[in-house]
N, C-alpha and C positions, 0 to 999 in steps of 0.2 A: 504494500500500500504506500503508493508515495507521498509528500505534501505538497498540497496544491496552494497557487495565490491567486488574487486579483490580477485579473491581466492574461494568465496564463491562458494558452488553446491547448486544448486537449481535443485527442479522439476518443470517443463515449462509446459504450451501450447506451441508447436513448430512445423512449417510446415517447411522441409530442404526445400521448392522450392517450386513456385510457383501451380505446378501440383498435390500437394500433401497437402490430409488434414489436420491441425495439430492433434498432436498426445504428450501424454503427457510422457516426457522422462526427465532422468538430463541432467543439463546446468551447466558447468562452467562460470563463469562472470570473464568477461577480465578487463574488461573496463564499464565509463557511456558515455550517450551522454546527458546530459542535462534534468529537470527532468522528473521521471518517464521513461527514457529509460535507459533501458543495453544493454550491448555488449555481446555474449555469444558464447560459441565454443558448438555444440550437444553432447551427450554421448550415446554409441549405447554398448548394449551387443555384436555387430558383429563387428567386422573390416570393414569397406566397403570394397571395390574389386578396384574402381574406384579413391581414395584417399588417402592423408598420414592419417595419424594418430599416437596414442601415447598412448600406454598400460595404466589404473588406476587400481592400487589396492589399499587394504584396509589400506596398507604403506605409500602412498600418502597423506593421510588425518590425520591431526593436532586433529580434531572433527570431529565423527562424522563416515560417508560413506556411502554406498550404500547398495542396499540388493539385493546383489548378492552374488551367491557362489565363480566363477571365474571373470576374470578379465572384467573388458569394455573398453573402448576405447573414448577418447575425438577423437572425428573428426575437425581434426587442420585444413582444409583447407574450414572449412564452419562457418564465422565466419558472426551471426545473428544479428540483434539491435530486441531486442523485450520491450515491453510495462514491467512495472514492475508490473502490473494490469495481467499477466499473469502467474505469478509465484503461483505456488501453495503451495508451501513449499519449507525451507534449509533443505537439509540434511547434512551439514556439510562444513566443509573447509577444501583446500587443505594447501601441506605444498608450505616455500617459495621456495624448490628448485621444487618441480613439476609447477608451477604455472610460475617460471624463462624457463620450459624448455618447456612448453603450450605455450608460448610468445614469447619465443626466436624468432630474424630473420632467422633461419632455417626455422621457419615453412612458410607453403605459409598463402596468410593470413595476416600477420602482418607486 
């Protein structure tokens, strides 16, 4: 079990809802909740339809990033507590001002 921060991208087990199997995607970590839980916002190569969200690129990240070619998308309005027993790998961390504007009381969510 490693220890996770603010900032960090992770790749997850992660089910957005209960209807739905988990699937293994990056995780921004907002936040803990006490141990072995974090707090995490999804990242989805798609914009949802149904949500806010907030473009990442490979600009955002201090270390590190994702393996994509274009851009993804933190989904700011779906924000999870998962197990840290779920995390399968860091891929890296964001900067402090994307991380300030993931968090922001703009977003729904926070």
């Amino acid at each position: 079990m490693g220890q996770y921060v603010r900032g960090d991208v992770l790749l997850a087990s992660v089910a957005l809802d209960g209807r739905t199997a988990p699937k293994t995607r990056p995780v921004v970590v907002i936040g803990t909740e006490g141990p072995g839980r974090i707090r995490i916002c999804p990242v989805s190569s798609r914009p949802p339809t149904d949500a806010p969200c907030l473009p990442l690129t490979i600009d955002d990240f201090v270390t590190g990033g994702l393996d994509l070619f274009g851009e993804s998308y933190v989904m700011t309005s779906r924000v999870l507590t998962i197990r840290s027993g779920n995390v399968i790998g860091k891929k890296g961390r964001l900067t402090r001002e994307t991380l300030d504007e993931i968090t922001s009381g703009d977003q729904p969510g926070f």
